[in-house]
VMD Tcl script that builds the backbone (N, CA, C; Angstrom):
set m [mol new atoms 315]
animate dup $m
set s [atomselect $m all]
$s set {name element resname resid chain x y z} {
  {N N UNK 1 A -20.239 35.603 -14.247}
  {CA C UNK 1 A -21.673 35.825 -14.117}
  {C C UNK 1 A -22.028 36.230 -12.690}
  {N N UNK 2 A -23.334 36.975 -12.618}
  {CA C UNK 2 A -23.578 37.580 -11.429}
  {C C UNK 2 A -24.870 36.886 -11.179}
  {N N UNK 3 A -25.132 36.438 -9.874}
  {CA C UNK 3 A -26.644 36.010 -9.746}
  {C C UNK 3 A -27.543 36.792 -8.961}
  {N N UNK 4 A -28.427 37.619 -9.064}
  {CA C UNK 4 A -29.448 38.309 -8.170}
  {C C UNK 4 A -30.871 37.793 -8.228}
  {N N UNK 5 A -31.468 38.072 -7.111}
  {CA C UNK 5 A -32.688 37.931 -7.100}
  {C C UNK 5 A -33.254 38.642 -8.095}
  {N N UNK 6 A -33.815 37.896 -9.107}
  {CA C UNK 6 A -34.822 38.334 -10.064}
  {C C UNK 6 A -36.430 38.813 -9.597}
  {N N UNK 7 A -37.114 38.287 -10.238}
  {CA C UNK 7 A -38.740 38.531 -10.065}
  {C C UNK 7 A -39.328 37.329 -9.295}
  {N N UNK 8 A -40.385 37.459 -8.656}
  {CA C UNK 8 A -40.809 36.292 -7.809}
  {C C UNK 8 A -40.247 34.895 -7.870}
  {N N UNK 9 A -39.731 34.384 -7.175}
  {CA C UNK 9 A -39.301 33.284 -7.748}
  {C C UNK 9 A -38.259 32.323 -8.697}
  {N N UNK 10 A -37.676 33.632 -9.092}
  {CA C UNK 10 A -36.362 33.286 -9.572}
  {C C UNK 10 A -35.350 34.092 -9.712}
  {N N UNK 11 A -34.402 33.967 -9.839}
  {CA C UNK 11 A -33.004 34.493 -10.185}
  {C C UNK 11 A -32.645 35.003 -11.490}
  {N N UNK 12 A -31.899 36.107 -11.348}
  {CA C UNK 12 A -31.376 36.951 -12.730}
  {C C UNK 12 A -30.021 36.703 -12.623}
  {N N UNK 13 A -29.336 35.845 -13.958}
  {CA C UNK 13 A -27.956 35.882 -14.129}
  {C C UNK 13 A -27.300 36.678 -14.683}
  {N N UNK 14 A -26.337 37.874 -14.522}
  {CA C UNK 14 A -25.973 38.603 -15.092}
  {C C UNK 14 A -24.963 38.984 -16.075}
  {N N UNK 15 A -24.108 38.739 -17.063}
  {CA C UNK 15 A -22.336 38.662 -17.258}
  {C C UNK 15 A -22.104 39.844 -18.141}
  {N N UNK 16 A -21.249 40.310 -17.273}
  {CA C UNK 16 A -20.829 41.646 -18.030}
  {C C UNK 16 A -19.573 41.353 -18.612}
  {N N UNK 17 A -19.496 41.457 -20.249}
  {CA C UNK 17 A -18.199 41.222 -20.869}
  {C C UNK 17 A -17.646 42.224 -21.609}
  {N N UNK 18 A -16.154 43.174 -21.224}
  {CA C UNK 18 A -16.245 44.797 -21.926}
  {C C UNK 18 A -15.997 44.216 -23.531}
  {N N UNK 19 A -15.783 43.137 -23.788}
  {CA C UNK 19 A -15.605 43.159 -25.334}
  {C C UNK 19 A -17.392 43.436 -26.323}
  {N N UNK 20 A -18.459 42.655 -25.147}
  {CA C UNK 20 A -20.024 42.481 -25.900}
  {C C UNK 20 A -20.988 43.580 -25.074}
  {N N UNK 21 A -22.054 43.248 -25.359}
  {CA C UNK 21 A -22.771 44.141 -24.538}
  {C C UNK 21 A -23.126 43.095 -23.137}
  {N N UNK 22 A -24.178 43.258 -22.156}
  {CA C UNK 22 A -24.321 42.553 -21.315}
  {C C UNK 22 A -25.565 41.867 -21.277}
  {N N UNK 23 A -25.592 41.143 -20.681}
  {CA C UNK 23 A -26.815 40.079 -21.209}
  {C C UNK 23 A -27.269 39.390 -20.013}
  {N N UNK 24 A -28.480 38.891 -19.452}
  {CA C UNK 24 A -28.791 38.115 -18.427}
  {C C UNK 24 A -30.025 37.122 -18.821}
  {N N UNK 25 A -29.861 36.410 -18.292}
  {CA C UNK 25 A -30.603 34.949 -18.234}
  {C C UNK 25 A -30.981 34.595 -16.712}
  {N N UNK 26 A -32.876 34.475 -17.232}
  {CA C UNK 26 A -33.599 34.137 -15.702}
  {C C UNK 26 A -33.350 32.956 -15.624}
  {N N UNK 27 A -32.988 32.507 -14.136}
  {CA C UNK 27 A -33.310 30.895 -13.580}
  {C C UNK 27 A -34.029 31.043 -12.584}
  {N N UNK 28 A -35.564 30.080 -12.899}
  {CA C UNK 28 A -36.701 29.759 -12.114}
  {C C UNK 28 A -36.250 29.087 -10.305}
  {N N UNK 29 A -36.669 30.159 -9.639}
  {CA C UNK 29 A -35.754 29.660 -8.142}
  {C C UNK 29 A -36.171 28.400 -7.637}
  {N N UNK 30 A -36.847 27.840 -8.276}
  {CA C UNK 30 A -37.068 25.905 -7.987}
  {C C UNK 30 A -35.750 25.291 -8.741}
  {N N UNK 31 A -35.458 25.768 -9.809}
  {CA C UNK 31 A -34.460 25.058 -10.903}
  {C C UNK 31 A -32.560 25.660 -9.558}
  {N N UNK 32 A -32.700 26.776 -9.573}
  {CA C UNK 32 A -31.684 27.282 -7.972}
  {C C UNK 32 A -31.282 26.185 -7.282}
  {N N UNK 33 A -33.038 26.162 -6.479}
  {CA C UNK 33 A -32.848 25.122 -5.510}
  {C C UNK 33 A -32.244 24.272 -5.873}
  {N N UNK 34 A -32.725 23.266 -6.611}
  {CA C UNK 34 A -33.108 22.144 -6.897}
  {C C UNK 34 A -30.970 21.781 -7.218}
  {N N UNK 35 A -30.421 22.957 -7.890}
  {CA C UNK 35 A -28.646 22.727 -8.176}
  {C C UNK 35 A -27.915 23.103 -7.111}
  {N N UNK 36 A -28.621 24.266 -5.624}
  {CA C UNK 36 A -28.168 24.076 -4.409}
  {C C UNK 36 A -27.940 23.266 -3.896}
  {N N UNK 37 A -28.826 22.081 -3.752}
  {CA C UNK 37 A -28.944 21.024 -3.094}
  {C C UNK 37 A -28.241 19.954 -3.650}
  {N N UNK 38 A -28.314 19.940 -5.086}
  {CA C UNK 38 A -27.539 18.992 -5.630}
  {C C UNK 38 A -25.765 19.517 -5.517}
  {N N UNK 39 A -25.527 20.536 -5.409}
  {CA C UNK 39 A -24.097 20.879 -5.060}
  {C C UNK 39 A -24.020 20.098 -3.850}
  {N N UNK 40 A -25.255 20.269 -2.493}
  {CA C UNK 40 A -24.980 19.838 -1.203}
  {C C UNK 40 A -24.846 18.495 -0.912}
  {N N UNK 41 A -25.234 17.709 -1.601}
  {CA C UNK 41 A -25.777 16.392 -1.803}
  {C C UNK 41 A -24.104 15.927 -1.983}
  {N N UNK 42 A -23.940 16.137 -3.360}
  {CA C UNK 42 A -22.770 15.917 -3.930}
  {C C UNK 42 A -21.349 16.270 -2.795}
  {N N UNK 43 A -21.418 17.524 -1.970}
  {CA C UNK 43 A -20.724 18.184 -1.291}
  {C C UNK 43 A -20.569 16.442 -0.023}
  {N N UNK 44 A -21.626 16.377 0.646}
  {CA C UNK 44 A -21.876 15.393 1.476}
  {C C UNK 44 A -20.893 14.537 1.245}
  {N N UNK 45 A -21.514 13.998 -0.169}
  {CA C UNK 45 A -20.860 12.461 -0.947}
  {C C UNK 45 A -19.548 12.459 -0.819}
  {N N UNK 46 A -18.934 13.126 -1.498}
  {CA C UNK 46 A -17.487 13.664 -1.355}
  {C C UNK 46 A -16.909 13.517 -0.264}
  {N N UNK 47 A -17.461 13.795 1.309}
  {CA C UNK 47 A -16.484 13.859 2.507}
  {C C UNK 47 A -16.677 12.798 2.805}
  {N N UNK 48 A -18.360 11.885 2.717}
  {CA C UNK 48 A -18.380 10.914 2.783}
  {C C UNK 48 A -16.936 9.826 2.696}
  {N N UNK 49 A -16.755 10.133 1.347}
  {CA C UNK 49 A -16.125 8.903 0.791}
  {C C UNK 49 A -14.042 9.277 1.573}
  {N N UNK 50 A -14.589 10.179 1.737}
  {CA C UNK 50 A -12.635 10.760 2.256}
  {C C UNK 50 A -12.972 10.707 3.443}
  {N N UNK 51 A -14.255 10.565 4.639}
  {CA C UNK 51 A -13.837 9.511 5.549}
  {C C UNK 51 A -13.713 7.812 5.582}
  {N N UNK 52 A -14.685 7.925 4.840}
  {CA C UNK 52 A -14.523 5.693 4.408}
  {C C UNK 52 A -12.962 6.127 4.450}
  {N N UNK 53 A -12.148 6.723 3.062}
  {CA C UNK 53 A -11.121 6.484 2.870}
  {C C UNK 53 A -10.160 6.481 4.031}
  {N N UNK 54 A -9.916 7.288 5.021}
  {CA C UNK 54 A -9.386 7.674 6.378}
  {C C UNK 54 A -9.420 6.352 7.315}
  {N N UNK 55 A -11.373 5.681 7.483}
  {CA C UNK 55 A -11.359 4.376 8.155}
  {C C UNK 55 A -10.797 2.770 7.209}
  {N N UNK 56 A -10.515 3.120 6.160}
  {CA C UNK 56 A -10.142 2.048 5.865}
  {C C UNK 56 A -8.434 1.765 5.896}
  {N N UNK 57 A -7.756 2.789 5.813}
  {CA C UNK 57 A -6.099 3.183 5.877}
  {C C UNK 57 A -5.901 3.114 7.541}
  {N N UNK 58 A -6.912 3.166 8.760}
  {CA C UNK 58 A -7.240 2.647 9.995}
  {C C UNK 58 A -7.332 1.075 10.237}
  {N N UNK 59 A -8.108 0.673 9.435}
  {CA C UNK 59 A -7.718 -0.323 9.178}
  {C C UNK 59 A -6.445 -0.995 8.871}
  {N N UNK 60 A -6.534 -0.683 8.227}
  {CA C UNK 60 A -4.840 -1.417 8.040}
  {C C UNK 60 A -3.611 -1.471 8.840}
  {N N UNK 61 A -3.713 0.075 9.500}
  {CA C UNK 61 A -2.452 -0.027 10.460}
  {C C UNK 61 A -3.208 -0.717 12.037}
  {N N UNK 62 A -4.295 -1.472 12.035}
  {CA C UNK 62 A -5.004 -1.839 13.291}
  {C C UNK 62 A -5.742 -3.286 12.476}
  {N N UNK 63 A -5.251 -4.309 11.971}
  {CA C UNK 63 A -5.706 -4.950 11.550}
  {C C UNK 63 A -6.234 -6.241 12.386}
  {N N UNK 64 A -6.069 -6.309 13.244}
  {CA C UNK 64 A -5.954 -7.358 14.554}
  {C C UNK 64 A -7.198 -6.909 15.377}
  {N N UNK 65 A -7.357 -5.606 15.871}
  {CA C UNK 65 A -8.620 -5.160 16.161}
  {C C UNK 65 A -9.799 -5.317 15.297}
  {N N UNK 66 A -9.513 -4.541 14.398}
  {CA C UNK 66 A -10.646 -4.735 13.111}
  {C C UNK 66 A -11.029 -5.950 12.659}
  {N N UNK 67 A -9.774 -6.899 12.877}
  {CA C UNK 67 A -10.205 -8.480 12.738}
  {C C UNK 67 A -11.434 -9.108 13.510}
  {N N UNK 68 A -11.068 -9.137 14.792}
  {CA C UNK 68 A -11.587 -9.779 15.738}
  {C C UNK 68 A -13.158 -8.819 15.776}
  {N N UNK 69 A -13.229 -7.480 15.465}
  {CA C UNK 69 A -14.560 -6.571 15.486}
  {C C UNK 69 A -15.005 -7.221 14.393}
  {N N UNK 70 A -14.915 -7.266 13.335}
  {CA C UNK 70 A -15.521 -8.109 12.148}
  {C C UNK 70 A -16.097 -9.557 12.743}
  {N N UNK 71 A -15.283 -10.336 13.113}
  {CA C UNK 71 A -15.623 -11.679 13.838}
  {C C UNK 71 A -16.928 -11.534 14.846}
  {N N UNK 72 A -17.045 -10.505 15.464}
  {CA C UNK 72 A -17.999 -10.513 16.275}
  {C C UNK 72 A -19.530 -9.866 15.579}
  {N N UNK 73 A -19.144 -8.410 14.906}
  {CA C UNK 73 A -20.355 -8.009 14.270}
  {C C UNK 73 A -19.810 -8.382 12.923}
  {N N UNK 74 A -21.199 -7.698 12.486}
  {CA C UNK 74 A -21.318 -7.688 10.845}
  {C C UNK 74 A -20.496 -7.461 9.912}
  {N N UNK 75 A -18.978 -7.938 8.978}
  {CA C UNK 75 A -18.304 -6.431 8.555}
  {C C UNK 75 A -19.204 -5.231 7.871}
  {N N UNK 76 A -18.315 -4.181 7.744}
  {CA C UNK 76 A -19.335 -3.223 7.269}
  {C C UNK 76 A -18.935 -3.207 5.619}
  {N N UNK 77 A -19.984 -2.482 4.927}
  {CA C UNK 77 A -19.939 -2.235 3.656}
  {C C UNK 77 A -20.436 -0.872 3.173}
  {N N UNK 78 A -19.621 -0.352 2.463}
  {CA C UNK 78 A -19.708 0.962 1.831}
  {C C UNK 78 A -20.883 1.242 1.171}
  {N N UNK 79 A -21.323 0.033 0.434}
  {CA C UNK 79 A -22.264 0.308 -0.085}
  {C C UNK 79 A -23.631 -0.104 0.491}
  {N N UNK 80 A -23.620 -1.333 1.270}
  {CA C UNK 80 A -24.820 -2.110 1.409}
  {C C UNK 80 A -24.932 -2.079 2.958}
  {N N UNK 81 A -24.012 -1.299 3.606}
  {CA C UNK 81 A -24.454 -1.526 5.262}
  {C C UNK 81 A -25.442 -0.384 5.885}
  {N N UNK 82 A -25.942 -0.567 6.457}
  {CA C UNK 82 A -26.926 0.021 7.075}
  {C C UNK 82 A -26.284 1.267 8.353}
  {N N UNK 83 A -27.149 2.037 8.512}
  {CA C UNK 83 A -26.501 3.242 9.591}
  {C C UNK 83 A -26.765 2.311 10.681}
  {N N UNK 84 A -27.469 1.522 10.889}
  {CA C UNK 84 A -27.824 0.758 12.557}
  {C C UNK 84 A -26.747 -0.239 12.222}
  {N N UNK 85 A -26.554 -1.169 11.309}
  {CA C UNK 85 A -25.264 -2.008 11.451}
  {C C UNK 85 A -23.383 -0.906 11.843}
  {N N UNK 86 A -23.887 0.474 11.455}
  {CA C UNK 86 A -22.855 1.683 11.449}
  {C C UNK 86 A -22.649 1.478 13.071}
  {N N UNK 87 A -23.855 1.931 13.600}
  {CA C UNK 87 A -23.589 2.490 15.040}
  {C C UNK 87 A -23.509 0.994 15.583}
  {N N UNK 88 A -23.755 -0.267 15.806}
  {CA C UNK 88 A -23.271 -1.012 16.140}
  {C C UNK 88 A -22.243 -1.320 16.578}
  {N N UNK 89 A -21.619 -1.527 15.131}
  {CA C UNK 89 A -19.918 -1.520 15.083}
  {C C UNK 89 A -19.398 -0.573 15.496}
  {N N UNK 90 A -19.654 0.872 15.803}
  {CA C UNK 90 A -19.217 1.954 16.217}
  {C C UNK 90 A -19.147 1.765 17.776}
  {N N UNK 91 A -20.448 1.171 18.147}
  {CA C UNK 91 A -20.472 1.009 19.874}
  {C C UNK 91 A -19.639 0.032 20.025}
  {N N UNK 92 A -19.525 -1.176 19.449}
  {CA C UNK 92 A -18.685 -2.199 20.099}
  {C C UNK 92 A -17.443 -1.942 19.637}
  {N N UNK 93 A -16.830 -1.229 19.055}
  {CA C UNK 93 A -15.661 -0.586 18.978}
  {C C UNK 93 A -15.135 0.681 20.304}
  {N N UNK 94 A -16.202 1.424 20.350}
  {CA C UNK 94 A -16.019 1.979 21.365}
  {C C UNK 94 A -15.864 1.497 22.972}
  {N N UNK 95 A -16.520 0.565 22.570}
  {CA C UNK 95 A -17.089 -0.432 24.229}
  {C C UNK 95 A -15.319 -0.929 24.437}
  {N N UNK 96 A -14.569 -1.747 23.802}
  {CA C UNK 96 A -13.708 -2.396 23.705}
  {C C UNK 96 A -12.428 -1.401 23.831}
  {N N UNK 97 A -12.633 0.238 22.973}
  {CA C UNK 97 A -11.730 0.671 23.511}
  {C C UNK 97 A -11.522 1.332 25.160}
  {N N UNK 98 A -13.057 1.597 25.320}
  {CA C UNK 98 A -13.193 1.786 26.888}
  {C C UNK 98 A -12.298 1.184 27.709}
  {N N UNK 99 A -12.764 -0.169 27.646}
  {CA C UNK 99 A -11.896 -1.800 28.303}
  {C C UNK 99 A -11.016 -1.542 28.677}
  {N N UNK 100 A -10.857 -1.327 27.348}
  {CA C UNK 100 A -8.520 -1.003 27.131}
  {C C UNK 100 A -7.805 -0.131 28.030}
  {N N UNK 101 A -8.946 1.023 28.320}
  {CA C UNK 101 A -8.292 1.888 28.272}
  {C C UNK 101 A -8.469 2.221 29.539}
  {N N UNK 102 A -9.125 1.135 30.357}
  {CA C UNK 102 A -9.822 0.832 32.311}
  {C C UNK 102 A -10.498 1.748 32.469}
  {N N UNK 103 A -11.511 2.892 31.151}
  {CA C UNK 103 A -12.421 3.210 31.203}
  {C C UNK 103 A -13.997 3.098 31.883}
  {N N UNK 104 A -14.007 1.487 32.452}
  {CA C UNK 104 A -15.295 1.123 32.203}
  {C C UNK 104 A -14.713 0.173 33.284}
  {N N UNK 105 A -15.193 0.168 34.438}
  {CA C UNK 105 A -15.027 -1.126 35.792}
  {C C UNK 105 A -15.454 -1.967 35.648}
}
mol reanalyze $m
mol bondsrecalc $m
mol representation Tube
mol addrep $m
């Protein structure tokens, strides 16, 4: 299928098949949007979750750090933690590797 700008506002789908004749079907460019975004949305979700996956396999080979960061802040949760409990743990992770690393006098 081919998609072009149709008439105000929406899109003309096109599919040319040499066995039929050819045929197109309008989609209203709100109904477009509306599966753009949900591709993007979805697109998001997806990397989302294959970085969780990345920090949690971090975890594991650093379990002693991540211990003692848990002990101090909040642990975090995939589902129920907050972006400010995020950057938290993100700063005092960072703060600590500073330390380490005689970053920080």
């Amino acid at each position: 299928p081919k998609l072009s700008p149709g008439n105000t506002g929406s899109y003309t789908s096109t599919t040319n098949n040499p066995s039929s004749s050819s045929s197109s079907v309008t989609i209203p460019q709100r109904i477009h949007q509306m599966a753009a975004s949900y591709v993007q949305v979805t697109s998001n979700f997806l990397y989302a979750i294959e970085v969780w996956d990345q920090a949690e396999q971090l975890t594991k080979e650093q379990k002693d750090f991540f211990a003692e960061l848990d002990k101090v802040m909040t642990p975090l949760m995939f589902n129920s933690s907050s972006m400010t409990e995020l950057v938290r743990f993100t700063r005092q992770g960072l703060h600590w590797l500073r330390l380490d690393a005689n970053l920080i006098p």
